[in-house]
DRENRO-36857 format. One record per atom (N, C-alpha, C): residue in three letters; x, y, z. Coordinates in steps of 0.1 Angstrom, whole numbers, plus 5000, padded with zeros to 4 digits. Layout:
N
ALAXYZ/...
***
This chain:
248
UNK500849885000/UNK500050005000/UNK500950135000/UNK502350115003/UNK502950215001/UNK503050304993/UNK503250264984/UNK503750334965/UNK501850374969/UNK501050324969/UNK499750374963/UNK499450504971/UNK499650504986/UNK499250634996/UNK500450714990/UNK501650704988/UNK502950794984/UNK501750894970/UNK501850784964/UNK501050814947/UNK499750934950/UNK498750914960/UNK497750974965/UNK498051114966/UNK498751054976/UNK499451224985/UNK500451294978/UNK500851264965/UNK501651354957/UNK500151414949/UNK499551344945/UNK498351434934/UNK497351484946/UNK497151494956/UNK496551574968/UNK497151724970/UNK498851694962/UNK499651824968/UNK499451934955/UNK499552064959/UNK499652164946/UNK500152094934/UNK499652124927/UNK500052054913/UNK501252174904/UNK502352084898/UNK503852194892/UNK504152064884/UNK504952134879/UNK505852064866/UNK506551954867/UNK507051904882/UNK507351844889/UNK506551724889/UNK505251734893/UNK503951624892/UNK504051604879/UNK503851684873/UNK503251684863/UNK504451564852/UNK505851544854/UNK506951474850/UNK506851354855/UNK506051354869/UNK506351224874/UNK505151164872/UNK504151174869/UNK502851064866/UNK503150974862/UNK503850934846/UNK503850814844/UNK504550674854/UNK505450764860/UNK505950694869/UNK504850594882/UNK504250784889/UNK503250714898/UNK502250614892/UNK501450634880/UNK500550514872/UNK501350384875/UNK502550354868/UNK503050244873/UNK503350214889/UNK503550294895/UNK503450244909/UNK502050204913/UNK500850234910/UNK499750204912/UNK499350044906/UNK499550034893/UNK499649954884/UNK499849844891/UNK501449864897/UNK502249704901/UNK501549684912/UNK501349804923/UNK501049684939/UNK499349674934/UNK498849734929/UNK497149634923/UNK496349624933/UNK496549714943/UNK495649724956/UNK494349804954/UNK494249854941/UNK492849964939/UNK491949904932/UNK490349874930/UNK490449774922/UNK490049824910/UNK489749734896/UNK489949814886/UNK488649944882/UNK487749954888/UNK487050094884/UNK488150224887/UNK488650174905/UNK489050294910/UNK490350344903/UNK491350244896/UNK492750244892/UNK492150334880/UNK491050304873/UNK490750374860/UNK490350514860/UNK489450544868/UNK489550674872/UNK490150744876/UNK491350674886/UNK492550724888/UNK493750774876/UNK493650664863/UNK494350714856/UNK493650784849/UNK492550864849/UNK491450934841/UNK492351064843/UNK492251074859/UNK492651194866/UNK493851264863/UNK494651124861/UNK496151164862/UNK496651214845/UNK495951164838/UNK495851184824/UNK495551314820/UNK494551374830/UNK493751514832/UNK494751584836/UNK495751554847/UNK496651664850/UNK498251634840/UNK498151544833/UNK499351534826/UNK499451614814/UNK497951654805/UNK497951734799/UNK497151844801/UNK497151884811/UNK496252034814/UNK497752154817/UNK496852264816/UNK497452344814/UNK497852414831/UNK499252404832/UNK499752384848/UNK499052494859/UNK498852654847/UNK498452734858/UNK497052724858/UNK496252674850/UNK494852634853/UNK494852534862/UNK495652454859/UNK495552354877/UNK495752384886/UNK496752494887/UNK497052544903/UNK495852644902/UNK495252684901/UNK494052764902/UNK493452704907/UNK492652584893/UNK491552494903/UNK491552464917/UNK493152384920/UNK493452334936/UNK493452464942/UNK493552604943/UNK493652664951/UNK491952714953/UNK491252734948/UNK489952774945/UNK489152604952/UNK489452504949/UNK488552394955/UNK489452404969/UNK490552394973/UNK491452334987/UNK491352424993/UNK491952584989/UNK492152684996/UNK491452745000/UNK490852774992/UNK489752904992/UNK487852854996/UNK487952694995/UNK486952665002/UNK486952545015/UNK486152615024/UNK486452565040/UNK486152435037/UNK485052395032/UNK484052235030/UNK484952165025/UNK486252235019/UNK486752135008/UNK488252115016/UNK488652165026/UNK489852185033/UNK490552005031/UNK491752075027/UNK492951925034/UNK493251905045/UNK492851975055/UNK493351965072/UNK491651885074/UNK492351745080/UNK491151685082/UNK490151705095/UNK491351815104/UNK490451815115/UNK489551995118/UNK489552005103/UNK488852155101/UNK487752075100/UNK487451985098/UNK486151905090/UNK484951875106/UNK486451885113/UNK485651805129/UNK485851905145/UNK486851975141/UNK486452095151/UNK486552195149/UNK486852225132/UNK486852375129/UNK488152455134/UNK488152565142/UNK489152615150/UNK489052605164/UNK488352515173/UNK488152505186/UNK489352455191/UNK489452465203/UNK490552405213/UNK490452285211/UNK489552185209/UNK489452075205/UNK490552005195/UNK490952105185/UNK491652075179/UNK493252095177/UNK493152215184/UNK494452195191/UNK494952065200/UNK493652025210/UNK494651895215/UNK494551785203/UNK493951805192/UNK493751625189/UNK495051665173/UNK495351815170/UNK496851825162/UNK498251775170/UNK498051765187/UNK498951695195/UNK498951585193/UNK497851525194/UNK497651395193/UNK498251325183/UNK498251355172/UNK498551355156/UNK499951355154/UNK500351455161/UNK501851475162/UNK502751375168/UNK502051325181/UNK502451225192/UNK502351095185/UNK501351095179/UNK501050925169/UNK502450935159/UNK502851025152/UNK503551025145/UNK505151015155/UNK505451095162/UNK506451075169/UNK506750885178/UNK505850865180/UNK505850695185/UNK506250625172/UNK506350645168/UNK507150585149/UNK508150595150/UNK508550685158/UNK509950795154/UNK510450825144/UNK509250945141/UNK509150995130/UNK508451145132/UNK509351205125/UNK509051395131/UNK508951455121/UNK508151575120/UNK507451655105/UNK508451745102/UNK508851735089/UNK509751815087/UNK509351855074/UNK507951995081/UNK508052085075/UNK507052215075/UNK506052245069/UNK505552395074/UNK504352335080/UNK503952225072/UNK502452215071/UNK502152145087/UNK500252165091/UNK499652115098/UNK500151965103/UNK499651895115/UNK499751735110/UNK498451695102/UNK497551745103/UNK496651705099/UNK495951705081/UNK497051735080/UNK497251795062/UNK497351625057/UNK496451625045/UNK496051455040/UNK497751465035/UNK497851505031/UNK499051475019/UNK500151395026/UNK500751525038/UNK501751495052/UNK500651335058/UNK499351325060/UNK499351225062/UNK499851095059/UNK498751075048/UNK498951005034/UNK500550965038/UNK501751075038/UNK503051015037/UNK503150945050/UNK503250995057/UNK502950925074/UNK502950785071/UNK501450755066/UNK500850645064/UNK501750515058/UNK502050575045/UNK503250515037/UNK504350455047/UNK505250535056/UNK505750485059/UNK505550355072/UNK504050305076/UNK504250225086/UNK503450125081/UNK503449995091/UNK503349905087/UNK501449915078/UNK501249855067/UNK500249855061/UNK499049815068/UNK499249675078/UNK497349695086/UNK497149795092/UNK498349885104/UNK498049995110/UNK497650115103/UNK498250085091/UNK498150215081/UNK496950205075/UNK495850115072/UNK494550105070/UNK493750135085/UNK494850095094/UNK493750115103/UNK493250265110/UNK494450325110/UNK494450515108/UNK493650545093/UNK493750515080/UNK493150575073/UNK491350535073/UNK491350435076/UNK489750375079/UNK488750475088/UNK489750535096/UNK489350615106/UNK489350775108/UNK489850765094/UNK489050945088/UNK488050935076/UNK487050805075/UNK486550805061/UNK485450825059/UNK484550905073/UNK483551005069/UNK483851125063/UNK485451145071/UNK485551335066/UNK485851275050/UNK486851195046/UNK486951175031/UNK486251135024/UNK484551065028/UNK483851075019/UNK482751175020/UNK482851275028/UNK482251445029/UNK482951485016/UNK484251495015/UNK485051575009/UNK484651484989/UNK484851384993/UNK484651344982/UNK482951404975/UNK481551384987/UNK480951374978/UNK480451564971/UNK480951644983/UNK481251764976/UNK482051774966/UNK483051724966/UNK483851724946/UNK482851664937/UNK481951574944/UNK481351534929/UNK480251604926/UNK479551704938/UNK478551744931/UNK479151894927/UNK480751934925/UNK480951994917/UNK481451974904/UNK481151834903/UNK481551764894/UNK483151764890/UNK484051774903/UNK485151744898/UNK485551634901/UNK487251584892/UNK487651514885/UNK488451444898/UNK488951564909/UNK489251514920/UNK488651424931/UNK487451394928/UNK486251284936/UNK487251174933/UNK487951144922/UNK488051004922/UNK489350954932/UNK490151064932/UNK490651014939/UNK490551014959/UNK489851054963/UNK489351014975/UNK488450874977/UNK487950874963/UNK487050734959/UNK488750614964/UNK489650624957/UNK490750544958/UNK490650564971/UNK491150684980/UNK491850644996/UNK490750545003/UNK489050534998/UNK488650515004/UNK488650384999/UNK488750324990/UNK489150144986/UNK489950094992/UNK490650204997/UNK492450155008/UNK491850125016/UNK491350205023/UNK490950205038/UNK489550065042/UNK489050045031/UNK487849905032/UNK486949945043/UNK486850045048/UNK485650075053/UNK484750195054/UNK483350125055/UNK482650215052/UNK482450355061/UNK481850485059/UNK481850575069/UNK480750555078/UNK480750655086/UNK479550665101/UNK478650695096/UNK477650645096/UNK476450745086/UNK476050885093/UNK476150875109/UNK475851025118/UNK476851085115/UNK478051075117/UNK479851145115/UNK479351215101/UNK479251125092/UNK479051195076/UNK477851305075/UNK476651245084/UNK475351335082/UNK475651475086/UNK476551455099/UNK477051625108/UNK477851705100/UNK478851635094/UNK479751675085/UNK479251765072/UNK478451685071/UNK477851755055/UNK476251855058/UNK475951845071/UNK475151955075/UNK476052075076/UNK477252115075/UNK478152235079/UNK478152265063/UNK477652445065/UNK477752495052/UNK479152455040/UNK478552445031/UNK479052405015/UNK479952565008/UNK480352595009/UNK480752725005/UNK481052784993/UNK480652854989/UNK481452874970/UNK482452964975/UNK483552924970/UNK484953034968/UNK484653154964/UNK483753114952/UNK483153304947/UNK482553394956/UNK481953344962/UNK480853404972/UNK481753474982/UNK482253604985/UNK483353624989/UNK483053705007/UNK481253755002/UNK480553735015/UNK479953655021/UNK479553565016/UNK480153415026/UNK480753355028/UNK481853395023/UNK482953305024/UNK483653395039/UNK483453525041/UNK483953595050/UNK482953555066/UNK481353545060/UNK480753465075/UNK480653365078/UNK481153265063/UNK481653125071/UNK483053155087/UNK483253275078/UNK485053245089/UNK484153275100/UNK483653375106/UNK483153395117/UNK481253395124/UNK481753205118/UNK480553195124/UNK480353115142/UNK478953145147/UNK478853105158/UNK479552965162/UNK479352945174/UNK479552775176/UNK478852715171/UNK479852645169/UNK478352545161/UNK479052355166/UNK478552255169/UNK478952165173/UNK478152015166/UNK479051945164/UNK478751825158/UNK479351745157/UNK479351585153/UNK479851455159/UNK479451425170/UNK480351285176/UNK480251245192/UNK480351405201/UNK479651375210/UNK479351505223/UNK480951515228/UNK481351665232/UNK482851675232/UNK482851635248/UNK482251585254/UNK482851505267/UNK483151345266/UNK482751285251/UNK482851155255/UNK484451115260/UNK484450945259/UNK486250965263/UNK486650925249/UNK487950985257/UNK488851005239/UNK489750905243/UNK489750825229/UNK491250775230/UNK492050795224/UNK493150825229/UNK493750885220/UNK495450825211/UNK494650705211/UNK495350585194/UNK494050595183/UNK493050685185/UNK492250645173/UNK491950825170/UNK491750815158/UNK491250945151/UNK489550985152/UNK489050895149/UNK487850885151/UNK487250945166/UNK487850895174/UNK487150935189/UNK487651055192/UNK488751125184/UNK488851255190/UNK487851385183/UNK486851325175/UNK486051435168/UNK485151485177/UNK485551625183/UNK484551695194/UNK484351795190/UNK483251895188/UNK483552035185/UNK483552145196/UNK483052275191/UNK483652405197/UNK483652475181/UNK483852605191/UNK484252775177/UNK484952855190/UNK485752775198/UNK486952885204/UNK488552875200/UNK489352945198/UNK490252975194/UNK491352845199/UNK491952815189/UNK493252685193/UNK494252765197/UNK494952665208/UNK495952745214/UNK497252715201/UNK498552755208/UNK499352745194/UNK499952615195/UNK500352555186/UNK500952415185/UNK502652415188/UNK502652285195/UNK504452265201/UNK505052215184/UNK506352275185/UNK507252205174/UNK507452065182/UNK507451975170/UNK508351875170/UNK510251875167/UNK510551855177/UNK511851805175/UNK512351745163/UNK513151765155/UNK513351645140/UNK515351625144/UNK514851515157/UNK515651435160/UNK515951265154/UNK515151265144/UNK514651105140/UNK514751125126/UNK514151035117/UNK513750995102/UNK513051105101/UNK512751165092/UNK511551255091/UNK510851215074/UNK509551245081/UNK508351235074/UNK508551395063/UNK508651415049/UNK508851515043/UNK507851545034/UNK506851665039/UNK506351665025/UNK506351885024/UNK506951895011/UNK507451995013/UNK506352044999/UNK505452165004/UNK504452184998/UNK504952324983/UNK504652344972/UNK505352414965/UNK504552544967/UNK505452664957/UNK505152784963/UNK503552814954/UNK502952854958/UNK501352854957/UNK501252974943/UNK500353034935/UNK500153114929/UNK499453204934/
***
């Protein structure tokens, strides 16, 4: 499963000239380990075919305008589950701590919670554990998926893939809460301004349940109060690298 999450989490990242060189590559890493099955590998190479000949600054537009510029569509998976609460401040600890027991430290700008930095994470540890962390964000990734499709993009399919990795299905409540939180258009630039400052709002498991904190799933509690700031990790060990390019 390695080559396939590595493969994921590079077409997850800003798209450059760089991706755009290596696809045929990634196709064959997908190809050989054959862990997707064949609808999902096809649409996969649909995708990748789409960014091999698309025009590079129309792609970094799109990803900035679907990732960036819209909240619903966010790569930090724990925007999906506590928003900006303190909540999420502890469960980015948590995240960091799961990765550090690998001994393995982030080296680099991004959140832990960023799919891509995940996704690599993932890659590097053993493959049942590594299903078993990805199994357990697969309501937020099929939130995210089913908003790309009903903007009918091209990027649905591949969250369709993480989610053939992961072989399990989502929460039907986790998914229902998730996708009750406003849908946002990037264009919409005054809503996009009272999405940022909207009230509390709370959803998933009740934020008192108990948390454990080996699973991703149990840490989803909400809030709309401010995260305190996050501890550096030390990069005393192997490090986990995903070094994000410079944005347009």
């Amino acid at each position: 499963m390695r080559y396939t999450l590595k493969t994921i989490s590079a077409l997850l990242s800003y798209p450059d000239a760089a991706l755009q060189s290596a696809l045929p590559e990634l196709q064959a890493a997908v190809e050989t380990e054959g862990l997707l099955p064949e609808d999902a590998r096809r649409a996969l190479r649909d995708f990748m075919q789409e960014v091999a000949e698309g025009d590079l600054y129309d792609l970094q537009e799109r990803y900035v305008l679907l990732f960036d510029r819209t909240r619903s569509l966010s790569l930090h998976l724990f925007e999906h589950v506590h928003g900006e609460s303190r909540d999420r401040g502890q469960a980015m600890v948590d995240l960091a701590a799961l990765y550090d027991r690998h001994d393995l430290a982030i080296g680099t700008s991004e959140l832990p919670d960023f799919i891509p930095l995940f996704l690599e994470f993932l890659s590097a540890i053993p493959q049942t554990e590594a299903r078993q962390h990805l199994s357990e964000t697969v309501h937020i990734l099929e939130a995210i998926r089913q908003r790309l499709e009903k903007r009918q993009s091209s990027y649905a399919s591949v969250f369709s893939a993480l989610q053939s990795l992961a072989q399990e299905q989502p929460d039907a409540e986790v998914l229902k809460a998730i996708l009750s939180a406003p849908d946002d258009d990037p264009n919409d630039l005054v809503a996009l301004d009272a999405a940022w400052l909207d009230e509390e709002v709370k959803f998933g498991p009740s934020s008192d349940a108990a948390c454990d904190t080996d699973g991703l799933a149990a840490k989803i509690r909400a809030g709309r109060r401010p995260a305190p700031d996050m501890p550096v990790q030390p990069t005393l060990r192997p490090v986990v690298t995903h070094t994000p390019s410079n944005r347009a």
